[in-house]
N, C-alpha and C positions, 0 to 999 in steps of 0.2 A: 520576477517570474521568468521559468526558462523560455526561450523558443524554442519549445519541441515539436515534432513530428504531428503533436496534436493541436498547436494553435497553428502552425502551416498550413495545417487542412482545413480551419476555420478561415484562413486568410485567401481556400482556392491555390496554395501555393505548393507544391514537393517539387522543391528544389533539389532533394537529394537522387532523384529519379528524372533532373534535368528538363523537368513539365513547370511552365511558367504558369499563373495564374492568366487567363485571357481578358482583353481589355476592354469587356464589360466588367470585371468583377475588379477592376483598377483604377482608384480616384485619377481622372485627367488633369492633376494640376501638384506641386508641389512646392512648398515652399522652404528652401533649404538657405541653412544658417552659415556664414563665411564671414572670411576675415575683408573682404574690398581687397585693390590697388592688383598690384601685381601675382598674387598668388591667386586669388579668387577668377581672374585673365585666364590665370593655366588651366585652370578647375572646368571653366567655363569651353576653354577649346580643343580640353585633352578630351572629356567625356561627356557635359552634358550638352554641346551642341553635336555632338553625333549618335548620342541617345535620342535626342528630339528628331534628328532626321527619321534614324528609324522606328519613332514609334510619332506618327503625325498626329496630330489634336490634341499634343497631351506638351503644358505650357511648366515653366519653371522660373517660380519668383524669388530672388535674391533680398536675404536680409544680413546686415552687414553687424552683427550684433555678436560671435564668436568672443568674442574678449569678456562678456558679461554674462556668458553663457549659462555658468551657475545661477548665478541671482536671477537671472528672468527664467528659469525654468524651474525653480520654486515657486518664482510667483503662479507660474501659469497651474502647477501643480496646485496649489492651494487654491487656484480659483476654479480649478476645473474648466479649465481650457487651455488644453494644450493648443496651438494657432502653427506650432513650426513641426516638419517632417521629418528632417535630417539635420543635425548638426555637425558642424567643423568641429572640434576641439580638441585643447594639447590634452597631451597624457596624463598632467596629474589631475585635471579638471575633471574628464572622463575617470578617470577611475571615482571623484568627490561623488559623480552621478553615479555612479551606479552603487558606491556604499550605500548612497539615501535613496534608491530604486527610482529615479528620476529617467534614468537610462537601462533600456531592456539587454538583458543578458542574450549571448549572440552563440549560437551555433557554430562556430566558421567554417566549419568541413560541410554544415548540412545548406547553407545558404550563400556559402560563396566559392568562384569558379574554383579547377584543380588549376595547378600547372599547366602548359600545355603537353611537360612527362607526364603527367598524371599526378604529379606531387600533392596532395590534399593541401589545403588551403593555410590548415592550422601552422602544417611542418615549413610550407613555402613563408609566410609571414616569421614564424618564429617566435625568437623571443622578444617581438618589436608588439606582441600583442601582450601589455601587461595587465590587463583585467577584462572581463569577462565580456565585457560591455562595449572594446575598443574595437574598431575596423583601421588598423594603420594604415593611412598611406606615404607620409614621406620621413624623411631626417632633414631634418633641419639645424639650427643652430642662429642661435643669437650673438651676434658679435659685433666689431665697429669699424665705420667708416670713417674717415677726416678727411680736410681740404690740406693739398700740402703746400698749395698755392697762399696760404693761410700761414706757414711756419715763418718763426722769427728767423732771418737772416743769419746761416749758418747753422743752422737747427738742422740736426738729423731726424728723418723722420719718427713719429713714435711704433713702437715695434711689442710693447708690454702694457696688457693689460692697467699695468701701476701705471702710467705714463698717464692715464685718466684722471687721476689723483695728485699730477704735477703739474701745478697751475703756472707755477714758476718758469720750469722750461717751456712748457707748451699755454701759454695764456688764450682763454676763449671760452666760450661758453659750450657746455658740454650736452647730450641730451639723453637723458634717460626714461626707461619704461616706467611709468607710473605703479610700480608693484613691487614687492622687498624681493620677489625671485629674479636671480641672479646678478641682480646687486648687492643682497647682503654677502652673498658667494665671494663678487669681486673686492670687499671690503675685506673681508676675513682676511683673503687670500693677499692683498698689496698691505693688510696690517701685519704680516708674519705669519698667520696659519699655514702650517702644511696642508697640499688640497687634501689629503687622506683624512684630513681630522676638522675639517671646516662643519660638517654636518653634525658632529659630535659637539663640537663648541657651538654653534646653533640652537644647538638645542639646550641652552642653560641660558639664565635671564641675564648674567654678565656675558655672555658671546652675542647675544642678540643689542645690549648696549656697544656692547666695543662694535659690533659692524654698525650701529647708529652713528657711532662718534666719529666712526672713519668717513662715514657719507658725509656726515656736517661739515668735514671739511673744507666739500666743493659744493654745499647745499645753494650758495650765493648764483654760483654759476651754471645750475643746472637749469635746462629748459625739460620740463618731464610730458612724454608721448603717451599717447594710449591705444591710439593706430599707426599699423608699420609703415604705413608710407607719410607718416610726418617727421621721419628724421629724414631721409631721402631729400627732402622736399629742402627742411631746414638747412641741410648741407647745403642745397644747389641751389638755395637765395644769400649762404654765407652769414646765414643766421648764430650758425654755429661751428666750434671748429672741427670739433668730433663729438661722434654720440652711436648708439647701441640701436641694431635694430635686426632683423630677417635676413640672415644671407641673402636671400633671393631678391631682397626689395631690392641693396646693395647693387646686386649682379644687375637688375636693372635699371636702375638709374646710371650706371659706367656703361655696359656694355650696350642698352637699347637706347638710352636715352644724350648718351657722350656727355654726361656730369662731370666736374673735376675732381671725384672723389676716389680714395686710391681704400682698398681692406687692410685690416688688421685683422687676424685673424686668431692669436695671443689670447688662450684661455675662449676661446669659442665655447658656450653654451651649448651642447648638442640635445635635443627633443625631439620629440616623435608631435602627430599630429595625424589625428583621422578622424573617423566619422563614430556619430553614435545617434543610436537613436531614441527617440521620447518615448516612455511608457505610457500606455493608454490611447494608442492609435484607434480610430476607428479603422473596420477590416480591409473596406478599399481603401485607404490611405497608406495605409502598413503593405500591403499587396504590392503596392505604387514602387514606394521605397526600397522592400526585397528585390521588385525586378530593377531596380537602376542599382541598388548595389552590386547585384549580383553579374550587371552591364562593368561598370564603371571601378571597380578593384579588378578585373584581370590583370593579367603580366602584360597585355600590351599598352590597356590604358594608362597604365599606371607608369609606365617606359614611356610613354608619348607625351605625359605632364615633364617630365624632364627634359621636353623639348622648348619648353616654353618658361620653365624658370628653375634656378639650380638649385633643386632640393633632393636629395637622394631617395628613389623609392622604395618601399616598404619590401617588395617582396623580392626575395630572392633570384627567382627567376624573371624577374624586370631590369637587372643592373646588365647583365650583358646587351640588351637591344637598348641601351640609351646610346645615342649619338648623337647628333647635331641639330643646334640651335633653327627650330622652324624657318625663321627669317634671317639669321644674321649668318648661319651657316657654319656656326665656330664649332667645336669641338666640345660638349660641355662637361664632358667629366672631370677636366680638372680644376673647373668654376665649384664642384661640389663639398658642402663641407668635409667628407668623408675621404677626400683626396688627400693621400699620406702629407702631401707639400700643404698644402692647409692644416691637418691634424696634429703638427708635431707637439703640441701642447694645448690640448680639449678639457673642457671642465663637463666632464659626467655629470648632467643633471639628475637626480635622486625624486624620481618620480611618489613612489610612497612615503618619501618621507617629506614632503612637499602637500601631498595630497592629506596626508594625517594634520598637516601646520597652519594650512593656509589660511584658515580663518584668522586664528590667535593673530599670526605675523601678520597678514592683513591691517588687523583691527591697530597693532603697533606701530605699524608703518605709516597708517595715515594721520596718527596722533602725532607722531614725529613732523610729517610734512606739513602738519597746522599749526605745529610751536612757532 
């Protein structure tokens, strides 16, 4: 179902005539979906505690359930109760929602701010909005951390991606995302794939064996995460020697927290990451939500999350007012994945063709992890 001009005015909402809905006709409460730890921090001190300031009596409860975001929002779907407002989610997720109409189809120029040129909202975002359904707000990237405090004696640091997959030089136990996205990618890629043709070999039932055969390698030695701040965590108890996880957790555990954990940044995973929301809102719940979106994606909010953890924001006119770390005062642009000195060798994540797989790979991936 689109958002047109005609369920806005069921919602009390024209936004595109810059008239909010008034806060009788706006549920006082929301309950929005996130990842926890360190990025959920930024979420929390970029926009929604200055949304609350200025809108008093009106509360926001965190559920930390983003990673499983497809499965519980079928269920609720099927049960006829939708329970969450807003959700976090990466791109190819959001795009799975809104193939199966779980997530409502978004307006962007009628429901969310211009530039502060005036740039409509659509043109400022770009091409970082890939389906119909997505609100981007940052870039991200999944890549790894290690202790070097941990390297064998005369060991040069590791510096490539494959270096994960060399138990020999680098001995330890490694941590990976509980999900085949972006480790079947690093498999392909340290078995000889060119990265131009990993997604082509992917998608054949012997490419999807050969990236299994390459993970069994170090299957012994893996510790597998599901939330980003348990590699972080697993680093700086020396649980493990290196493992994959959030740039941003990364940048905080070194930089906020003084961990001995040094990045690699070799084949960086880059993704997007924004907001969508459930279809089937009742109208002041839905009201609620347009006016905090329509708060919380401008160019400055979305410039002031990158004060608090290094993820590149979405909108174009947000990358020049990012500057310095709220508290630590540092510089953060060059903490961000998208920093050429970070970038020199990024693995383009393949959002549709991720979002068409995931089930199958899924359902392969965790038959692999029970053998």
């Amino acid at each position: 179902m689109k958002l047109t001009k005609t369920l806005l005015a069921t919602t009390a909402l024209t936004v595109a005539a810059g008239v909010s809905a008034t806060a009788q006709e706006m549920a006082n409460s929301m309950t929005v979906v996130s990842w926890g730890g360190a990025y959920q921090n930024s979420q929390l001190k970029a926009y929604v505690e200055p949304y609350l300031a200025a809108n008093p009596g009106v509360s926001v409860t965190w559920d930390e359930s983003s990673a499983e975001a497809v499965a519980k929002m079928r269920a609720m779907n099927e049960a006829g109760n939708v329970t969450w407002d807003l959700v976090d989610a990466v791109a190819s997720d959001a795009m799975r929602l809104c193939d199966e109409g779980l997530a409502m189809e978004i307006d962007h120029d009628e429901v969310l701010a211009a530039a502060p040129d005036g740039t409509p909202a659509s043109e400022d975002f770009g091409q970082l909005i890939v389906s119909d359904c997505f609100i981007p707000q940052i870039v991200y990237s999944t890549t790894f951390g290690y202790r070097p405090d941990m390297l064998p004696a005369g060991t040069e640091p590791p510096d490539s991606v494959c270096d994960v997959f060399d138990l020999e030089t680098y001995p330890g136990k490694r941590a990976l995302q509980k999900r085949p996205i972006d480790n079947m990618e690093w498999a392909l890629y340290c078995d000889g794939v060119d990265k131009d043709d990993i997604y082509d070999v992917l998608s054949t039932d012997e490419g999807v064996s050969r990236a299994l055969a390459k993970l069994s390698t170090i299957k012994d030695q893996v510790v597998w995460w599901s939330a980003g701040a348990e590699t972080p965590q697993l680093l700086a108890d020396g649980e493990v020697f290196m493992g994959s996880t959030f740039n941003g957790r990364l940048f905080s555990a070194i930089a906020e927290q003084n961990q001995p954990i040094e990045m690699m940044w070799d084949m960086q995973s880059f993704d997007l990451d924004g907001w969508v929301v459930p279809t089937g809102l009742p109208a002041d719940r839905l009201a609620r939500v347009m006016d905090f979106l329509m708060f919380a994606t401008d160019t400055q909010r979305l410039a002031d999350q990158a004060a608090y953890i290094s993820y590149g924001p979405a909108r174009a006119s947000s990358a020049p007012l990012v500057g310095k770390h709220a508290e630590l005062g540092i510089e953060m642009a060059p903490h961000m994945p998208t920093d050429p000195a970070n970038a020199t060798n990024p693995h383009i994540y393949d959002y549709e063709w991720w979002a068409d797989n995931r089930d199958d790979l899924d359902a392969k991936f965790q038959a692999w992890l029970a053998q």
